[in-house]
N, C-alpha and C positions, 0 to 999 in steps of 0.2 A: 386628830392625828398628832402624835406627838412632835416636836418641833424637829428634831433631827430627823425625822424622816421627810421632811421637804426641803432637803439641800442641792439635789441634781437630778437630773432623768436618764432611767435606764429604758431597754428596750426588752419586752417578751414576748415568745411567737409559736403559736401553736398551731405548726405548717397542716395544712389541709390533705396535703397529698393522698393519694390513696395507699392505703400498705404496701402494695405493687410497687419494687423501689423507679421499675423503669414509666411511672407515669409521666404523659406525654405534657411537654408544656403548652403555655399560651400559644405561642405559633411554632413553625418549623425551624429552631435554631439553627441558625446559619454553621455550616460543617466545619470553618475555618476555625470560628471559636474554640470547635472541641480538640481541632487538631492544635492548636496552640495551646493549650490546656495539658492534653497530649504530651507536647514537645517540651512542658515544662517539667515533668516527670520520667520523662525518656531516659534518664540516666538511672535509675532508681527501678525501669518496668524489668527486673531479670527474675530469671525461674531459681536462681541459684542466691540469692538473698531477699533479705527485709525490703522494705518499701512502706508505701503509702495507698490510701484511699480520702478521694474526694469528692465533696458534693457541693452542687449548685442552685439554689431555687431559687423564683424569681415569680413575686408576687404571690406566693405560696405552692409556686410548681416546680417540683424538679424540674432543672435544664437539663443537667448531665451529672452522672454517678461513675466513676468508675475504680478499679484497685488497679495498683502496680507494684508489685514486688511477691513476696510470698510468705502468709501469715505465721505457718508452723514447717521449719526448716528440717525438721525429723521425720516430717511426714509429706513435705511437699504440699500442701496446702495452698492454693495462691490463696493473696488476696481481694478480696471483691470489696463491693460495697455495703455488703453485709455483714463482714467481718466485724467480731465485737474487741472492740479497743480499750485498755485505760486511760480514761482524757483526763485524767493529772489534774491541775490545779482548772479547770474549765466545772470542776463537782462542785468550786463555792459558793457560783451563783442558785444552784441548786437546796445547797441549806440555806442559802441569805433568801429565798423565796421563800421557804419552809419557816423561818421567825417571821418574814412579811406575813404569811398567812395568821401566825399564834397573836399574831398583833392585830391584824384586822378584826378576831375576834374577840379580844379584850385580852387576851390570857397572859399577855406581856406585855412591856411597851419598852422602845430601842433606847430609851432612859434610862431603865432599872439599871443598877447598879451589877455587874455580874455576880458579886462576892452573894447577892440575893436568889440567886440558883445555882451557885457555887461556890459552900460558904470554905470548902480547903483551902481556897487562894489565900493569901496570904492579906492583909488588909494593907494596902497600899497608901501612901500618903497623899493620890489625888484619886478619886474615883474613875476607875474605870467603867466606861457605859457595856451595854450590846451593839447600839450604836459606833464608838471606838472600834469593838470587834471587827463590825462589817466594814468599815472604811477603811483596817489597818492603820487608825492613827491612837490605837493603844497602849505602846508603846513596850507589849511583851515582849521576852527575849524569842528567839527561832527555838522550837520544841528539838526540833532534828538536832542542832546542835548540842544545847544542854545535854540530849542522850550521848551522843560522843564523846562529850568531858567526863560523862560518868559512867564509860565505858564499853559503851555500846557497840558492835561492831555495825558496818555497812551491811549483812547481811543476815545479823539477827533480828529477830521478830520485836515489833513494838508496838504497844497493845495502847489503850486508850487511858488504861489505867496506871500504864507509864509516865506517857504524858504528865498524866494530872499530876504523880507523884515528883515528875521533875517541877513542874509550872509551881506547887504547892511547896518548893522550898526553896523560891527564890526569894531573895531579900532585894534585888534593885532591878533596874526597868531599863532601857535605855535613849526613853527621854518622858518627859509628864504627858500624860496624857491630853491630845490635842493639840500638843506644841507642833508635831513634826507627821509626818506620815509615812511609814514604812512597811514595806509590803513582807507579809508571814505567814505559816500555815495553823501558829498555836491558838491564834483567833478564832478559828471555824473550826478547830477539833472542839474546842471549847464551845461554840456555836450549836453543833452539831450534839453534846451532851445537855446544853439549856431545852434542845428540841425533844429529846429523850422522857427529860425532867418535867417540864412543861404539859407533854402532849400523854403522855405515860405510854408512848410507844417509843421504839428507837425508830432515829432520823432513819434508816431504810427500810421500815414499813410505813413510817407516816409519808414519805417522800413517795414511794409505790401506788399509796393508797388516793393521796389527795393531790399528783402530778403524774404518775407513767401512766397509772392506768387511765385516767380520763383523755389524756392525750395519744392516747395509742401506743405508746412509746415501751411497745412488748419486749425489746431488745436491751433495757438501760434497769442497772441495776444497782446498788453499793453494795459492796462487799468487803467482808470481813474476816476471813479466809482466805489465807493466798492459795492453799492447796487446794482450796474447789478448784473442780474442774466444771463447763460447761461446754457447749458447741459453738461452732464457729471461733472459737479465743484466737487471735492476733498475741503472738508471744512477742514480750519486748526482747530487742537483744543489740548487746553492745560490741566492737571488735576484739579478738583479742591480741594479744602482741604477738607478733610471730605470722598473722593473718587468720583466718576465717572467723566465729562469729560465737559467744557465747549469751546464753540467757542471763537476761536483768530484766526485774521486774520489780513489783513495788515490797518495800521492805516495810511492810507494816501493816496490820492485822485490825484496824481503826479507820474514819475515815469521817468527812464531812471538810474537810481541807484538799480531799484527794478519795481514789478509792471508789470511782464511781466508773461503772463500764457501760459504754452504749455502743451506735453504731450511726456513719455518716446521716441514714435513715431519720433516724430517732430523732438524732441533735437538731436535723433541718425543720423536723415538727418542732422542737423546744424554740428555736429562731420565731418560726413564725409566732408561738405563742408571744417573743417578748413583744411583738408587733399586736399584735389583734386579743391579748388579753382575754382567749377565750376559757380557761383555767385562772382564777384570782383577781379580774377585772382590771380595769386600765388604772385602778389606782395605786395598785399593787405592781404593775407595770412601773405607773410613773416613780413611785419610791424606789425602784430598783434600779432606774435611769435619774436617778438624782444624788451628785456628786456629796461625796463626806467635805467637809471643812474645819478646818483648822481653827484652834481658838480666835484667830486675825483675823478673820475672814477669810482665810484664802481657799479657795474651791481644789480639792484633790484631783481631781480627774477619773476617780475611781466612785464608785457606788454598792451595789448589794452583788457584790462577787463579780461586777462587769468594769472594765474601762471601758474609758468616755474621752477619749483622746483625739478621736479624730485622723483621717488620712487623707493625704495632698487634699486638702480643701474640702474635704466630704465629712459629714457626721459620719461616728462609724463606733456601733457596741462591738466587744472583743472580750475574750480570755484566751489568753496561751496554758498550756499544760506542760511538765517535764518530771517524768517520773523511771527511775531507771531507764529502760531503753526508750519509752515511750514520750515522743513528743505529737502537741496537738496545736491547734489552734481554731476558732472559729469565730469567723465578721459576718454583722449585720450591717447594712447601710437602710433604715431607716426610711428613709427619704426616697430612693431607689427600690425600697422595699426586695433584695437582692441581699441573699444570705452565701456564705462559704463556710464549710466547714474542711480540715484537712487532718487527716491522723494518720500518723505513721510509726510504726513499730523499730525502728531502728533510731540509737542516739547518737548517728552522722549527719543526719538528716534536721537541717530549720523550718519546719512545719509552719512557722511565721513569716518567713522570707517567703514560703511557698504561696500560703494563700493570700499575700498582698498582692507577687506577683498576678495570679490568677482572677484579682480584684480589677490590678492594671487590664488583663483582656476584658472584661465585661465591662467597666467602669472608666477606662481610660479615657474617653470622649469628655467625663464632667471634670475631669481631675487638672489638678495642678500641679506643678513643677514645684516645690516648694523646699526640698534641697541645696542649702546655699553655697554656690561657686567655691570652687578650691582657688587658691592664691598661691602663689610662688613664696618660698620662703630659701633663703641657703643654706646649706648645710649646715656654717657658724654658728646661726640666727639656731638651729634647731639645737645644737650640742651643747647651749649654755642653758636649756629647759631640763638637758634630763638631769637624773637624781632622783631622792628619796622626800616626800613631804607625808608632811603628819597633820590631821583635824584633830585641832583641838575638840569639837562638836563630836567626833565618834571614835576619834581615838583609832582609825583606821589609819593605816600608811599604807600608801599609794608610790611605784617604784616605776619611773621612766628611762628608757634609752631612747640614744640614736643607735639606730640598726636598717641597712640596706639604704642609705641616705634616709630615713623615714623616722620621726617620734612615735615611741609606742612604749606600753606597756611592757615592761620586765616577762619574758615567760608568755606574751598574748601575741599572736599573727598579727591583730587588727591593726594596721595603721594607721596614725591620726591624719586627718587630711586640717592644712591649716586654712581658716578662712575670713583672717584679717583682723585686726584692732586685738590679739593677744588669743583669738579665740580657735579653739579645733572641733572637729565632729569625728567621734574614730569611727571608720568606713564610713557604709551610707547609712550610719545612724543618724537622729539628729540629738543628740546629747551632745552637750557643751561643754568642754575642759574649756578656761579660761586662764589665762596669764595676766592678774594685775601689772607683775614685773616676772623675772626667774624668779624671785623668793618666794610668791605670793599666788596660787592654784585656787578656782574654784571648780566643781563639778556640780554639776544638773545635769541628769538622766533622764529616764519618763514621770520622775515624781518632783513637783514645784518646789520641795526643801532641798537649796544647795548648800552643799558640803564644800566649808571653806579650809585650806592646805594652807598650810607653810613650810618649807624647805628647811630637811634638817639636815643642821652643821654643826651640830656636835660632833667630834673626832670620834670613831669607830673606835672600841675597847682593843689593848695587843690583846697577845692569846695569851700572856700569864695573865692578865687580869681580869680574865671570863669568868677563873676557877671561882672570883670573890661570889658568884651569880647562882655557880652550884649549889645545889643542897636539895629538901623536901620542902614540899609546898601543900598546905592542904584548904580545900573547898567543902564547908558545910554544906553549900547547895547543890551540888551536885556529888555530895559523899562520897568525895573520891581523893587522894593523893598522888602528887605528881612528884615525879623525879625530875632534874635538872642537871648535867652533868656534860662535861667536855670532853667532844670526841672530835679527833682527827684538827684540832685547832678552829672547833665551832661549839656554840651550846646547841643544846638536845633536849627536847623534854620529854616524858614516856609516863605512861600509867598504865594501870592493869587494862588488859586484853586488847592494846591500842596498839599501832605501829611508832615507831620512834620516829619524832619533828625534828628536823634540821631545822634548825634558827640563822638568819642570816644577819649579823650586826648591819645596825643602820648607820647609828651614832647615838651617843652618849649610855643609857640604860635601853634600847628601846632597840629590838629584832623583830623580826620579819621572818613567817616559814606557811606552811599549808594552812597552820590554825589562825593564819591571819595577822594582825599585831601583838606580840608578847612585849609589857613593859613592865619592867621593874620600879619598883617605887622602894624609897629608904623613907625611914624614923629619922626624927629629928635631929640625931646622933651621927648621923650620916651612914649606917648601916641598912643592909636592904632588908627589907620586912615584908616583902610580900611583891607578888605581878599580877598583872590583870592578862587580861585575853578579849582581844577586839576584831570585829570585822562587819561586814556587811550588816549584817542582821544581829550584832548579839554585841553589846558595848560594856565595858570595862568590869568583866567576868571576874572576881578576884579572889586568889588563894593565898591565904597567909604561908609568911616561913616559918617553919617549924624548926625552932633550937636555935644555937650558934652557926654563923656560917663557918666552913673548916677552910672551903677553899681546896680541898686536898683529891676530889673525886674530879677522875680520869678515864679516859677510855679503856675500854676492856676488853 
């Protein structure tokens, strides 16, 4: 077996239950359980919206299934627990099994270079593996966004062979491969095209053939077509302004990152499988519960499409899902041999806050407190943190207030809670913003590479001196030109078929707007020649200036 695939252990479970979703468990589960379960969803059970459906097994038996809210809002539909959902990003462990399997048989190995079954990509200056892929320490840019810069809307169609055509004209990465670990969905589209290539079927008849069907799993499908219709569909839907509810669903016609539809049912057979490896044996199990790493050594937390993170003190396999309206989530605990799955079709609703809670009922007795204490801090202490800081590492700016006596994020509810020696957790996350000094920020999330800040103080541009920023900008890799131009005493940026960015000055070259961080950067002449575009997933995106700057373009 090849070396990267013995880095961490994942979990597979090919639940026993009978097709009968209401098969009776090992003993008579005590009533309180379900009514607490219940009462966690009580907000959510109405005949007049979305909701949710959840499921429980426990040693390979359903405990409890049930739906609350209502699947199809046109029709009145409730939801049940047979409702079929899209479980969003929860589909990657599904293709990351799908190369476990082309591997066990010789036909690949999580080594190969990908440029070797797909040779469009561009040839990189450090090899990207299949391996890389599955761990997301790759370090490709996000697919979703590249279509955006090159002007894509939210609600046009994006096929696979978009993808590849954005992925195949990037020229930079945002970071070497192996250095860092960030989580994307252009890994497993990509994944999901090697399975294609490889297998000479596409990932959703090889994934049918050699996974639903032998697990029973008659309800779980991918799809490739958003306008198929089937029975039982659970429609995503988001609010709209003004009140009531309109359809979002997945914007894209491709899939192996996402795109994959089941039902609470299904998922708790695929749970069991990662358990009892009764589909691909337990060695294929263990590679999918065995963590990526870092060139350091340092262990990801992540494996073949599963987190391996752990909760208050419990081993615990996971993927969350979020796709238009549709958020999912579903935990193994391993050890308790005790699965949850929760999907729900509305995107008001935290699908992961729901089935921890739901973990807390069943699981509370072995668990820990592991939340660390909130600390007094004063008001002073908190209004000399906020500001604007910039990572040098991704080029991302991060923008603090004080608001309601509380530090938080520009624009974000969540409140940081401080909890001593410089450090915060915003809400009950446990992610760490840190405070060397006020100058000096770092962040860690749920991924071990922290992103380190420094507080920028460069003087924010007046507004005659924006005009110098105006002008055209163009990006070979995303074949697109951008506008740049001063309106109402701010820059703007705009490209075909996209809505116009407000830019918010941070200081010195460097804004702030929806697309994340926009910096300008000058020639050695001290004239500007070009900006980048940074953020979460996508690092120093860059469009050259096209011409002279005039300086002279104004709002219209």
């Amino acid at each position: 077996m090849p070396r990267k695939l013995l880095v961490s252990s994942f979990l597979f479970a090919a639940l026993t239950c009978a097709p009968a979703l209401a098969a009776p468990a090992t003993a008579a589960p005590p009533r309180d359980r379900h009514k607490q379960v219940d009462a966690l969803f009580s907000q959510w059970n109405s005949k007049t919206a979305p909701g949710c459906a959840v499921g429980i097994s426990r040693d390979g038996v359903l405990d409890y299934a049930r739906g609350y809210g209502v699947a199809d809002l046109e029709h009145d539909a409730p939801l049940t627990p047979r409702s079929v959902f899209s479980i969003a990003s929860i589909s990657k462990q599904f293709t990351a099994f799908s190369i476990g399997l082309l591997a066990q048989e010789g036909k690949l190995s999580l080594d190969d270079d990908i440029r070797e079954h797909v040779p469009e990509l561009p040839a990189y200056k450090k090899t990207v593996t299949l391996a890389h892929l599955m761990h997301h320490t790759n370090g490709l840019r996000e697919q979703g966004q590249l279509l955006n810069l090159a002007g894509w809307r939210g609600e046009d169609v994006a096929t696979e062979a978009d993808i590849l055509w954005a992925l195949s004209r990037q020229r930079g990465v945002n970071f070497e491969p192996g250095a860092e670990v960030l989580y994307g969905n252009a890994a497993y589209t990509l994944l999901a095209l090697v399975v294609r290539r490889v297998s000479g079927q596409p990932l959703k008849a090889f994934a049918h053939e050699r996974l639903f069907k032998p697990l029973g799993m008659t309800d779980t499908c991918f799809r490739e077509d958003r306008t198929e219709l089937f029975p039982r569909r659970a429609w995503g839907y988001t609010s709209r302004d003004g009140g009531g509810w309109r359809l979002s669903g997945s914007g894209s016609d491709h899939y192996g990152a996402g795109n994959l539809y089941s039902t609470i049912g299904d998922l708790l057979k695929w749970e069991q499988n990662l358990l009892d490896g009764r589909v691909g044996g337990q060695a294929l199990v263990t590679l999918m519960r065995t963590s990526g790493r870092l060139n350091d050594g340092t262990v990801t937390g992540y494996g073949g499409g599963l987190r391996l993170m752990g909760y208050r003190g419990l081993d615990m396999v996971s993927h969350d899902g979020m796709d238009g309206g549709y958020r999912t989530e579903a935990l193994l605990f391993p050890a308790q041999r005790v699965a949850i799955v929760t999907l729900c079709n509305s995107g008001l609703i935290d699908a992961s806050v729901l089935a921890r809670k739901v973990a807390d009922v069943y699981l509370g007795a072995h668990m820990k407190d592991e939340l660390p204490p909130a600390v007094k801090m004063a008001e002073t202490e908190l209004a000399a943190l906020a500001g604007d800081f910039w990572s040098p590492l991704t080029d991302e700016i991060v923008r603090l207030e004080l608001k309601d006596g509380a530090l938080r994020q520009v624009g974000v509810p969540t409140a940081f809670v401080p909890m001593g020696d410089g450090a915060f957790r915003p809400g009950e996350s446990m992610h760490v913003w840190r405070f060397a000094s006020p100058r000096e920020l770092s962040i860690r999330d749920a991924w071990p590479t922290t992103r380190p800040f420094v507080r920028v103080t460069d003087p924010k541009p007046t507004a005659s001196a924006l005009a110098a920023f105006a002008g055209q900008y163009r990006s070979e890799e995303a074949d697109m030109t951008y506008t740049v131009r001063v309106v109402d005493g701010k820059l703007a940026i705009r490209w075909p078929r996209r809505d116009e960015v407000i830019l918010d000055a941070v200081g010195g070259d460097r804004f702030s707007g929806s697309l994340g961080a926009v910096s300008f950067t000058r020639a050695a002449s001290g004239g500007i020649d070009g900006l980048t575009i940074s953020n979460r997933r996508l690092r120093r995106f860059r469009a050259e200036r096209l011409g002279a700057a005039t300086g002279l373009l104004t709002s219209q």
